[in-house]
FIKOLZA-1660 file (N, C-alpha, C; in steps of 0.1 Angstrom, whole numbers, plus 5000, padded with zeros to 4 digits):
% residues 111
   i   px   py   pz ch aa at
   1 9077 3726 8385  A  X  N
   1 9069 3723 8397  A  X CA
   1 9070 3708 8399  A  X  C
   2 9070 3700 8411  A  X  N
   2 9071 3688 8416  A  X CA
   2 9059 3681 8419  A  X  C
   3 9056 3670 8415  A  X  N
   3 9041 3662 8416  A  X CA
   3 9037 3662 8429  A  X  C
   4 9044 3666 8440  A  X  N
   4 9038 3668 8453  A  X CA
   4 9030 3681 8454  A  X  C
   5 9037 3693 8451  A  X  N
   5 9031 3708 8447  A  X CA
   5 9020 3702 8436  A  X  C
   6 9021 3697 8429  A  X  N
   6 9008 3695 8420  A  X CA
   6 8997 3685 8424  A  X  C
   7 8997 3680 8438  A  X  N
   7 8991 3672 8443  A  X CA
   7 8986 3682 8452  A  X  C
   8 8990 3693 8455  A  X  N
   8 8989 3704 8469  A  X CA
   8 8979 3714 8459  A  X  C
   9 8979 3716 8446  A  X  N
   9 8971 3726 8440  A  X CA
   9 8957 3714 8440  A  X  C
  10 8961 3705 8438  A  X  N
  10 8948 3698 8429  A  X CA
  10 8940 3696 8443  A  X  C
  11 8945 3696 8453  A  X  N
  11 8938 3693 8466  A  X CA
  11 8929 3707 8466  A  X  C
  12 8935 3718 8466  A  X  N
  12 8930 3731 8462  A  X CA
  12 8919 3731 8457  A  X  C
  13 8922 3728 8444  A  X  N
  13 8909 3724 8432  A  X CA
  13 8899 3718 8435  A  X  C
  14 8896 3707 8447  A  X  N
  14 8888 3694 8451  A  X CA
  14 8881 3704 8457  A  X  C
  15 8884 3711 8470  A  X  N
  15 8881 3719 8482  A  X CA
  15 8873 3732 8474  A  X  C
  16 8879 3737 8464  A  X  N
  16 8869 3749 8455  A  X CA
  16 8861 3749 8450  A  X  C
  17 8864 3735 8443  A  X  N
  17 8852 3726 8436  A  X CA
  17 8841 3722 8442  A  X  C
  18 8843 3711 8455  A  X  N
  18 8829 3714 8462  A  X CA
  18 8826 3720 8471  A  X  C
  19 8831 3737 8473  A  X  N
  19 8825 3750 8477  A  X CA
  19 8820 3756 8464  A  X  C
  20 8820 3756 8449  A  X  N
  20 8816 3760 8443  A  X CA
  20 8801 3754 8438  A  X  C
  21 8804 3738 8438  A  X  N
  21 8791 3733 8437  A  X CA
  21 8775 3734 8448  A  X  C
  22 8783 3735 8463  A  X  N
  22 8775 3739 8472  A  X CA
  22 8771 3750 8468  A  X  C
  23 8777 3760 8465  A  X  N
  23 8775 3773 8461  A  X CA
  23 8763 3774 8453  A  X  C
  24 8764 3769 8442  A  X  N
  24 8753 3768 8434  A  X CA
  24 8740 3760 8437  A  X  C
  25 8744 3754 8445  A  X  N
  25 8729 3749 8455  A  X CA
  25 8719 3761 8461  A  X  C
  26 8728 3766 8466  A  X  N
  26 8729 3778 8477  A  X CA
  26 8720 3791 8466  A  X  C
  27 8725 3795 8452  A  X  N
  27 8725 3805 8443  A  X CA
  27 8708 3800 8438  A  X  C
  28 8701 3792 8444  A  X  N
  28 8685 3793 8435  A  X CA
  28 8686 3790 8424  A  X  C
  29 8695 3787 8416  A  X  N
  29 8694 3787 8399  A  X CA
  29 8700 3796 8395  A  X  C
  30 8710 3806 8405  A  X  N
  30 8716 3820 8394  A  X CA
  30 8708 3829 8404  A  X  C
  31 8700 3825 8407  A  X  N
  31 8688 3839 8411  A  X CA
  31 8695 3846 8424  A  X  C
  32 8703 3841 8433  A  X  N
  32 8708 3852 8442  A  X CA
  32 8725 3856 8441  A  X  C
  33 8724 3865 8439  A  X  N
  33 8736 3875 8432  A  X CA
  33 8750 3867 8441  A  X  C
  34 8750 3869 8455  A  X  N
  34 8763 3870 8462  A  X CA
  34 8766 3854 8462  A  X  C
  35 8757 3845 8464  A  X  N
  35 8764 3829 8459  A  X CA
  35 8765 3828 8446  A  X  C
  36 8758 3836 8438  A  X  N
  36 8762 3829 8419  A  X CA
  36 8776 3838 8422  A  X  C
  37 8783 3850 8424  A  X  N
  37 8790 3854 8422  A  X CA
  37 8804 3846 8431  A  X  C
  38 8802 3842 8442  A  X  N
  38 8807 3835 8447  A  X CA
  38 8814 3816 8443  A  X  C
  39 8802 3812 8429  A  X  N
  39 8802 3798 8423  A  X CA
  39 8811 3803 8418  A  X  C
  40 8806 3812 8409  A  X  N
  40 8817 3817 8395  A  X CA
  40 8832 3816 8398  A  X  C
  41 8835 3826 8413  A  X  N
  41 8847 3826 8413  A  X CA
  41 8854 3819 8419  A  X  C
  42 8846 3805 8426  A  X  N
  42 8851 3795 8430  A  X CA
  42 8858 3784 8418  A  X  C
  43 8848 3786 8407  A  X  N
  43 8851 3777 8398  A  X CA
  43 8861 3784 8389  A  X  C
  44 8866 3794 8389  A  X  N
  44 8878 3800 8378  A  X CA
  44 8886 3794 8387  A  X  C
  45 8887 3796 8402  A  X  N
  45 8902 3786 8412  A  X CA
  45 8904 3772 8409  A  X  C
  46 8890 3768 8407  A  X  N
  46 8892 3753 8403  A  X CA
  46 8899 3747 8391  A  X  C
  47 8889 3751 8384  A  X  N
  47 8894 3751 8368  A  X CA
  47 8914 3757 8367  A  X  C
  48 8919 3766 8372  A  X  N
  48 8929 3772 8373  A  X CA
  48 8941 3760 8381  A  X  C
  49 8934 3758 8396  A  X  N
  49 8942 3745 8399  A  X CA
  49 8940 3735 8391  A  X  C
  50 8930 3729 8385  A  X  N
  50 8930 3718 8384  A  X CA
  50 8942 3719 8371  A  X  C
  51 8941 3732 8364  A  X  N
  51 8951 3729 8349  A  X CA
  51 8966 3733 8354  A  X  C
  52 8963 3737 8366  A  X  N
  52 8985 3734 8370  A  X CA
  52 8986 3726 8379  A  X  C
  53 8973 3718 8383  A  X  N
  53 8979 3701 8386  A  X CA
  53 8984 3694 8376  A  X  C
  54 8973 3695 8364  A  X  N
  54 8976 3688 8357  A  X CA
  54 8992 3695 8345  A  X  C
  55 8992 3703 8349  A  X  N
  55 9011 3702 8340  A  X CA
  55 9021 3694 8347  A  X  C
  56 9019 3690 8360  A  X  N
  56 9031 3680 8366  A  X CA
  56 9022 3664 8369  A  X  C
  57 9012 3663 8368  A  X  N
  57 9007 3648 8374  A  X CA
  57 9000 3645 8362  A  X  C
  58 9000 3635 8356  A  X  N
  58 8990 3629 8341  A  X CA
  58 8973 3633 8343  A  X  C
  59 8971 3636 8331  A  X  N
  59 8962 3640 8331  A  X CA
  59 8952 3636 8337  A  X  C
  60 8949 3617 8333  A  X  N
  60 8940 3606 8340  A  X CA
  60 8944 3609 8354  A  X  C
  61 8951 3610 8362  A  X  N
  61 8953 3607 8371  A  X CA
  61 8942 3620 8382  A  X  C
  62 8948 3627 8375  A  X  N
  62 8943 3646 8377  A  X CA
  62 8928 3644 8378  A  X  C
  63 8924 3643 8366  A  X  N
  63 8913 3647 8362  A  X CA
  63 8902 3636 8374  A  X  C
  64 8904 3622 8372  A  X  N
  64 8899 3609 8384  A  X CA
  64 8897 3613 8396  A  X  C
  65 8910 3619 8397  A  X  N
  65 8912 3626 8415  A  X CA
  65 8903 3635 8419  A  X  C
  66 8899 3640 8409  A  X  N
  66 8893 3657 8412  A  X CA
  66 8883 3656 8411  A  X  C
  67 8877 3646 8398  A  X  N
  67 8862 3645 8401  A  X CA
  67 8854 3635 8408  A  X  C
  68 8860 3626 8410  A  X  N
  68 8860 3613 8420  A  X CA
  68 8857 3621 8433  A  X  C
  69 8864 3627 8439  A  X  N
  69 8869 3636 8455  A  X CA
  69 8855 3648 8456  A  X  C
  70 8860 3654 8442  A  X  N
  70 8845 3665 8442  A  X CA
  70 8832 3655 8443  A  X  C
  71 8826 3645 8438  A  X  N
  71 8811 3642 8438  A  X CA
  71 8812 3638 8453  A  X  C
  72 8824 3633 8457  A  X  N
  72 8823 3622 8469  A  X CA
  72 8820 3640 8479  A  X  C
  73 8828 3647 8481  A  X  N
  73 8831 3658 8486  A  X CA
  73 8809 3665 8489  A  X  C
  74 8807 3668 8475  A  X  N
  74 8796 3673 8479  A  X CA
  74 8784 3668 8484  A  X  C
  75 8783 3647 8482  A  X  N
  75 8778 3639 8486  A  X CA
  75 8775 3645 8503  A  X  C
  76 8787 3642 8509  A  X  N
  76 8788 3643 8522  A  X CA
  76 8784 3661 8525  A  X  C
  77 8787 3668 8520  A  X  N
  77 8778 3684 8525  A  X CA
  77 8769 3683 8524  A  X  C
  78 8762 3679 8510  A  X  N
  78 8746 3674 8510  A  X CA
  78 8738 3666 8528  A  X  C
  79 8748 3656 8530  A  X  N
  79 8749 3650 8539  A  X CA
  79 8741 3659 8553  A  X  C
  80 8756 3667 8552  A  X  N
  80 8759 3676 8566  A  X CA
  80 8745 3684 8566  A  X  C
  81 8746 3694 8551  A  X  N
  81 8740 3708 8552  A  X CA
  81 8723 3708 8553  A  X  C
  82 8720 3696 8543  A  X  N
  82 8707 3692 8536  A  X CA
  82 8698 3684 8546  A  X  C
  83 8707 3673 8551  A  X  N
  83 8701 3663 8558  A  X CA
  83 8695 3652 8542  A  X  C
  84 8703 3652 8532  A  X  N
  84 8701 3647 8521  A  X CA
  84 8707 3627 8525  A  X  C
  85 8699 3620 8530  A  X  N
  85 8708 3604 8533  A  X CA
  85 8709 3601 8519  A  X  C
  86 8717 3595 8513  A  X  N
  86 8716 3588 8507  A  X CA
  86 8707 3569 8508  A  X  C
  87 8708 3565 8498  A  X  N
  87 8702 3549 8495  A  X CA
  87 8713 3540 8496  A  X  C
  88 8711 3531 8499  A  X  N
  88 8720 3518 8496  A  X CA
  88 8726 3520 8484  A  X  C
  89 8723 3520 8467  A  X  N
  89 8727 3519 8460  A  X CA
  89 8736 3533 8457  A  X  C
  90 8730 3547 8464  A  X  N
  90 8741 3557 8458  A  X CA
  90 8754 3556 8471  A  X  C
  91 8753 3548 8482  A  X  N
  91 8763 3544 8489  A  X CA
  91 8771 3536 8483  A  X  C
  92 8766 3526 8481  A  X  N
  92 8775 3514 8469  A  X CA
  92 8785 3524 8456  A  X  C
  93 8777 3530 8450  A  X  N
  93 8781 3538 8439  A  X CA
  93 8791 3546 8444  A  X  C
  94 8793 3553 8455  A  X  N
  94 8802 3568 8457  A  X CA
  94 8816 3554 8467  A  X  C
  95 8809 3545 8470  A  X  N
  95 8820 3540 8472  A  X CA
  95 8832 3526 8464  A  X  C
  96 8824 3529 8451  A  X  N
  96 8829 3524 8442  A  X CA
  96 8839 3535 8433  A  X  C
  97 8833 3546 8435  A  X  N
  97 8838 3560 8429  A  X CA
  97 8855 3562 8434  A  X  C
  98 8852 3559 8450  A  X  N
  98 8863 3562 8461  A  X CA
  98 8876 3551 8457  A  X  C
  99 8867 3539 8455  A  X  N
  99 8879 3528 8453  A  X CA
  99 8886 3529 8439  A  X  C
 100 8877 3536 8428  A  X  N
 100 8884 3541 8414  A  X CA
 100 8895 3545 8420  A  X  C
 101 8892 3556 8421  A  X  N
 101 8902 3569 8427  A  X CA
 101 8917 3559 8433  A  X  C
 102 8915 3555 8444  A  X  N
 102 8925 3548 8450  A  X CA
 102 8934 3536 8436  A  X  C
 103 8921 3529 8430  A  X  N
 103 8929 3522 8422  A  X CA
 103 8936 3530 8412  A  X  C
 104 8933 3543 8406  A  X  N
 104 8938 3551 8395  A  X CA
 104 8955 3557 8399  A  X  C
 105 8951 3561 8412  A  X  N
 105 8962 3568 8417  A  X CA
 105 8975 3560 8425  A  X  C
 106 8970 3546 8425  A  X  N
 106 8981 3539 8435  A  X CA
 106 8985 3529 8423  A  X  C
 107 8977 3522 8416  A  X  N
 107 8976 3510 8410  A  X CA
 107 8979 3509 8392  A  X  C
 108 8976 3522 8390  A  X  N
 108 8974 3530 8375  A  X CA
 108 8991 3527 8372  A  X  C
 109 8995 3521 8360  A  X  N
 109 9005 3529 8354  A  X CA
 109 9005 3539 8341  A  X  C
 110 9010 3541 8340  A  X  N
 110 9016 3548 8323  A  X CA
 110 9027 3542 8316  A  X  C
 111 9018 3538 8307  A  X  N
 111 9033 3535 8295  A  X CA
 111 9046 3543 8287  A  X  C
% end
């Protein structure tokens, strides 16, 4: 597989991941059947892409991307779905998160 296809799954992974997390918002604690069953099998896709991203793109790189993207990812649904604003400071924070990410992935080498 080619780090662009493993860039194409992990994007996968980001997108499953925060429909799984929304999910579990959504599931009460577990208590309603068709979103817990829905988290669950959102998160086997995740988990699944994220481990055949990571056989072609470094692990750090993978793992940064995906959870950097997911918090930022459910931030903003919170956003949309909740009417949840954030504060100054978890703005500062999620966009310090974003500039990781950019610095890991553009700026990161490997020895």
């Amino acid at each position: 597989m080619k780090p662009f296809v493993g860039y194409i799954i992990l994007t996968i992974g980001i997108f499953t991941g925060i429909a799984a997390n929304s999910f579990a918002k959504i599931s009460d604690g577990f208590t309603k059947l068709t979103p817990t069953i829905l988290c669950l099998i959102l998160m086997c896709i995740t988990m699944f892409s994220l481990s055949k991203a990571m056989s072609v793109i470094p692990v750090g790189f993978a793992y940064s991307t995906y959870s950097g993207l997911t918090v930022t990812g459910v931030l903003v649904f919170a956003m949309i779905k909740y009417n949840q604003i954030p504060n100054l400071y978890a703005m500062i924070g999620i966009t310090l998160i974003v500039i990781g990410v950019v610095m890991v992935n553009y700026l990161g080498k490997l020895n």
